[in-house]
N, C-alpha and C positions, 0 to 999 in steps of 0.2 A: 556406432554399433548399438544395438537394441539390448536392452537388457532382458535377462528371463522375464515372464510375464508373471504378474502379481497371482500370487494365490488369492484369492476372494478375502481369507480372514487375515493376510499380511496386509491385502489395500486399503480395507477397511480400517485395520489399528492405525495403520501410515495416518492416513485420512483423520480420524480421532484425534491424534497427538498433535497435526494439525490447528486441529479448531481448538485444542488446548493451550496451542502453544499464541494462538493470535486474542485469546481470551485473556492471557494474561497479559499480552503486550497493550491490549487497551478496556480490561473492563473499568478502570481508572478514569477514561478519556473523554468520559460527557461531563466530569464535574472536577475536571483537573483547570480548567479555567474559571471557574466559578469556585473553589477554592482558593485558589490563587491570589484572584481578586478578594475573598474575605476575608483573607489577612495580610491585605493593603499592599500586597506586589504591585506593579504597574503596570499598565498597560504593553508599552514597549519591551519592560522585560519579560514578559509572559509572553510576547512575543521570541522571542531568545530563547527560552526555556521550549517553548513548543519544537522551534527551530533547529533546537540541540541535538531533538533526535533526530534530523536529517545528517545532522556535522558527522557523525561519528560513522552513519551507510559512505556517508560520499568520501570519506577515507579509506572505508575499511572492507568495501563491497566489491575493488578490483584486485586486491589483494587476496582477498580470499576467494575471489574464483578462479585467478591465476596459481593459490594455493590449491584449489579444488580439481582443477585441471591436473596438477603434477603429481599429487598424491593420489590419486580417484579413489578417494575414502569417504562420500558424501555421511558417514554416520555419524562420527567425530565431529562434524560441525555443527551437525543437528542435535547433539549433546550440548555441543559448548551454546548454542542457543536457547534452549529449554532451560541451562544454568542459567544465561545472563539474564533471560526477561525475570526471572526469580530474584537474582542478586540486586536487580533495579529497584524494585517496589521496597525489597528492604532496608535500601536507603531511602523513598520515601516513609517508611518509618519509625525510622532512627533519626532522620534529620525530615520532618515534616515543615521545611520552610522552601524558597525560593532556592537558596541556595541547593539544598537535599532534590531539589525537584531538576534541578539541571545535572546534575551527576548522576541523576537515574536515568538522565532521558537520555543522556551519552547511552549509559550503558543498555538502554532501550533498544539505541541503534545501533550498538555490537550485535543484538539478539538477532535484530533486522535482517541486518548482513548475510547473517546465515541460513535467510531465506532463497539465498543463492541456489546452497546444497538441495534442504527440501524441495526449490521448483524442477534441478535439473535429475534427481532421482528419482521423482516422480514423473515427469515428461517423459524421461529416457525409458520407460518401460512402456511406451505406445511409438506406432509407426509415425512416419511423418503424416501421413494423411490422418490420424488422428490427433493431432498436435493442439490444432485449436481449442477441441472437446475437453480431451486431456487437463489442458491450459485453464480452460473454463472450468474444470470439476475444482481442482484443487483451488482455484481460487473460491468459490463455493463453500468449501469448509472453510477456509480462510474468514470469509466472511459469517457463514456459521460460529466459528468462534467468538468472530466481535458482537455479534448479535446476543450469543448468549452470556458474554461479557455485560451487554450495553441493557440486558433485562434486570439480571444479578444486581448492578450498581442503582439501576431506579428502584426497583425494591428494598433494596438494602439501606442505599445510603443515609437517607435518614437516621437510620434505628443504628449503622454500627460504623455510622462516618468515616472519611478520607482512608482513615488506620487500616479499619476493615476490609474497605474493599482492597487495599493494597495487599493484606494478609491472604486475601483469595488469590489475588495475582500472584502469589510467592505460590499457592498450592498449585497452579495451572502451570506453573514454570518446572515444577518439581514434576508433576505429573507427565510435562511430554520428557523430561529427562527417562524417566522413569520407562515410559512407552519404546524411546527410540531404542533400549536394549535390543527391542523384537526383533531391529531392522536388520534384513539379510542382505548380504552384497559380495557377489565372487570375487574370487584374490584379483586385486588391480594390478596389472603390466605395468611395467616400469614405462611412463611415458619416453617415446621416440621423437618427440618434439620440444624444439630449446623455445625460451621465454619469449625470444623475438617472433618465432612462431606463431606464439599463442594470441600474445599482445597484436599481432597483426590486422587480426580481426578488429580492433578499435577503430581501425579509418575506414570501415566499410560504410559507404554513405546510407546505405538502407538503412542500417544499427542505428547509425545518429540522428539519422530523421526521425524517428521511431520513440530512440529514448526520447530524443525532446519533446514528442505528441507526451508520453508516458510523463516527463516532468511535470512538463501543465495538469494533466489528470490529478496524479499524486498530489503537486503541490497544492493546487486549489481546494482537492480534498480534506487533505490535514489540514487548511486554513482555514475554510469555512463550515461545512457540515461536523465537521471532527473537532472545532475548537470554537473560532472568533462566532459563527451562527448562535452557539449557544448562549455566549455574553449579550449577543442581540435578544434573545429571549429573555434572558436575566433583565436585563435594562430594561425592558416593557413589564417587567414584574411577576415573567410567568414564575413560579413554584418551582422547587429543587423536581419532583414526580414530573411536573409538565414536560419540564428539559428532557427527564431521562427518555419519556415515551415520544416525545423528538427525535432521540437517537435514534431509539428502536424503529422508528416509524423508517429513517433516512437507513437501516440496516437489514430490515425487512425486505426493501426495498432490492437494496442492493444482492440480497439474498434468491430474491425471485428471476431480478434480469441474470444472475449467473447461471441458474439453472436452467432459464431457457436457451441462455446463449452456449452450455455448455449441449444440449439437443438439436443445437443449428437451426434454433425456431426463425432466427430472424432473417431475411431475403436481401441478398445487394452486397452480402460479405463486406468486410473491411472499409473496401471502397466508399460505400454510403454509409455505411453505422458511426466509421469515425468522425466525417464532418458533423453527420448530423448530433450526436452525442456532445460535442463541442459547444456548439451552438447550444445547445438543451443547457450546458452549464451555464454559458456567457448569461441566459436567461435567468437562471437561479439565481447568481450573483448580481445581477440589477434589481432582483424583486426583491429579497429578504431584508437588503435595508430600507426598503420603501416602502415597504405596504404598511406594518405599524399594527400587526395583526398577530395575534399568538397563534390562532388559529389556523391561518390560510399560512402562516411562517411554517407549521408544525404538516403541512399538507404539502408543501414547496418541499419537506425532506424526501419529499421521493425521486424528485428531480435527478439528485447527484447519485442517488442508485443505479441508474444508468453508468454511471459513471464507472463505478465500480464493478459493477457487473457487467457491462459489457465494454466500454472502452478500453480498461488495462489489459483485457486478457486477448481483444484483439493486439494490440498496442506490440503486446509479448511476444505474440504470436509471430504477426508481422516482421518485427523487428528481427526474429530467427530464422527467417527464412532461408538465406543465406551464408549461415552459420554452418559450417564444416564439425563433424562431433566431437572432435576430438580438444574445440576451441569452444564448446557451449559452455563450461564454467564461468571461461574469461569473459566470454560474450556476453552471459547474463549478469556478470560481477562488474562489467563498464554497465549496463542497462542501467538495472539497477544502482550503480552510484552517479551515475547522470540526472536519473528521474530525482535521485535524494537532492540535487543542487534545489530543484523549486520545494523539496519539504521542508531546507532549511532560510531561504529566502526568501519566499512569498510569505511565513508567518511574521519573519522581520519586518519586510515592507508593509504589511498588509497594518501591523500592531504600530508602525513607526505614522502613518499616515492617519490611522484614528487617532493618535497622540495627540500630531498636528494640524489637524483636518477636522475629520468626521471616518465614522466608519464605515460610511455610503462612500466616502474615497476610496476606502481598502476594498472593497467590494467590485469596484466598478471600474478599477482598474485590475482586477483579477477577471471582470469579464472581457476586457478588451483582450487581454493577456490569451483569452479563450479562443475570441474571434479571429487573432490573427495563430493559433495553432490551426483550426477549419482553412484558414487560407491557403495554409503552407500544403495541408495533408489535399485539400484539394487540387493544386499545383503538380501535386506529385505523380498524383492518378492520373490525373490528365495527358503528363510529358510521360511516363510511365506505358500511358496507352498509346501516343504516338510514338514510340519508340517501338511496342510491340508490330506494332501496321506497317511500318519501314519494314524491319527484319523480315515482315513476311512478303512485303514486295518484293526484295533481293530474292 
């Protein structure tokens, strides 16, 4: 069932608290490895530490959409969100060590989790034939957020280091608390559906092909453009300001492809944008350890904008197709704690193999990791199409 349709200034503030709420989840996140490292963390465990905030989606992202489902109170979560990305940073600074950065990054991904609510409260107020757009808009602020998160800390950080910019994270987390007061939402019906119901929708093979495209995407993101990229820069010498406009350049980026993708600018739907966006990554992650260039590294961030902008929000998209309404909580609370499996494992792997390796291992095995998602999603389309062609022979 559809929800009322958004007043212009309730989707707008939605929208807002949004970019508020993913501001404070990473304006920290161009110079949280690069702190890390300057007070002699290691590599591996900065690995873990990035890691952490997948652990805490991939527990806590099906539970709360099976929460989200039973109670259909999407407000309350997007509260308890706006709290936790707040309460994270200020354990980075109260305890500004390794240890202090892994108890935030948990609690990063409680915040996470609750991105369940805001995707499925905001989709639910467009038809299905809007879904994709929809899908595409809000992830748009999403990335507006980190964008103006990722400007904030290049600016900033020098003049009012780690402390600082985490104290602005605490304002961005209070701020969307503070917003989602606004949110309106009609008395929810006691749901008529039991748990096995709900959870049913897990074995749908479309969902699970989907989230695992969606793991790879994520995970390689958080790996590389959002963390280990930047120690590749640091390593070559560039400047704390280089990195941050690094960010920006990879947020930009991802800024522009959501806004087209969210106007249906691109032609071939799903079927063509995912391989090829794939493939765009697997490309990324072979060049950045290779070239040995601060420059063409910092021009290479536009690659994974793609990424973001438009492979996750088909990815979501996709993956919903099939999805009955009444089961979209659940649906997007396994999505989403499936995709968190690669945000917490590929920074493991990725930081465990430049330990013992090089980082052009961890790199280059995150593009193969790419190559072979392009296979699978190619495979799919394929048998997908010959299945259609049958049914219409019959």
């Amino acid at each position: 069932m559809i929800n009322v349709k958004f007043s212009k200034k309730d989707e707008i503030i939605f929208l807002i608290s949004v970019s508020f709420f993913w501001f404070a989840q990473y304006v920290y996140i161009p110079y949280q490895t690069i702190y890390l490292t300057s007070i002699n963390v290691t590599t591996s465990f900065i690995g873990i530490i990035v890691g952490a905030y997948g652990i805490s989606q991939m527990l806590l992202r099906l539970p709360v959409g099976l929460s989200a489902d039973i109670v259909r109170k999407h407000k309350y979560f997007i509260m308890i969100g706006g709290l936790s990305s707040g309460v994270a940073s200020l354990f980075r600074i109260i305890i500004p060590n390794g240890f202090g950065f892994l108890v935030a990054n948990l609690f990063s991904g409680l915040a996470s989790a609750m991105w369940i609510s805001f995707m499925v409260f905001y989709t639910g107020h467009f038809s299905k034939e809007e879904q994709q757009s929809a899908t595409a808009r809000v992830v748009m602020f999403n990335n507006i957020g980190m964008l103006m998160g990722f400007v904030a800390s290049t600016l900033l950080y020098n003049t009012i280091t780690m402390r600082g910019i985490c104290i602005l994270s605490v304002v961005g987390g209070l701020m969307t608390l503070l917003l989602s007061f606004n949110i309106k939402e009609e008395h929810p019906q006691k749901g008529e559906h039991d748990i096995s119901d709900l959870i049913s929708i897990c074995a749908n093979k479309r969902l699970l092909l989907f989230s695992f495209i969606a793991l790879i995407q994520q995970g390689v993101q958080l790996t590389t453009s959002m963390s280990f990229t930047n120690q590749v820069l640091g390593n070559l010498s560039a400047s704390n300001t280089l990195i941050g406009i690094s960010s920006i350049i990879y947020m930009i980026s991802s800024v522009v492809f959501s806004a087209l993708s969210s106007n249906n600018v691109f032609k071939g739907g799903p079927k063509k944008l995912i391989p090829t966006v794939l493939i765009i990554i697997a490309i990324y992650c072979v060049l950045v350890p290779s070239v040995n260039s601060i420059p063409i590294i910092m021009m290479l961030q536009i690659l994974p904008g793609t990424s973001s902008g438009i492979l996750f929000s088909c990815a979501t998209s996709e993956a919903m197709k099939e999805v009955k309404p009444f089961q979209k909580s659940t649906a997007m609370g396994f999505f989403q704690a499936f995709y968190a499996i690669g945000m917490t494992t590929f920074p493991m792997m990725t930081g465990n193999l430049a330990s013992r390796f090089s980082m052009s291992a961890g790199f280059f095995a995150l593009a193969a990791i790419a190559i072979y998602g392009c296979l699978i999603a190619v495979c799919f389309y394929r048998f997908e199409g010959r299945s259609k062609q049958i049914d219409k022979a019959i």
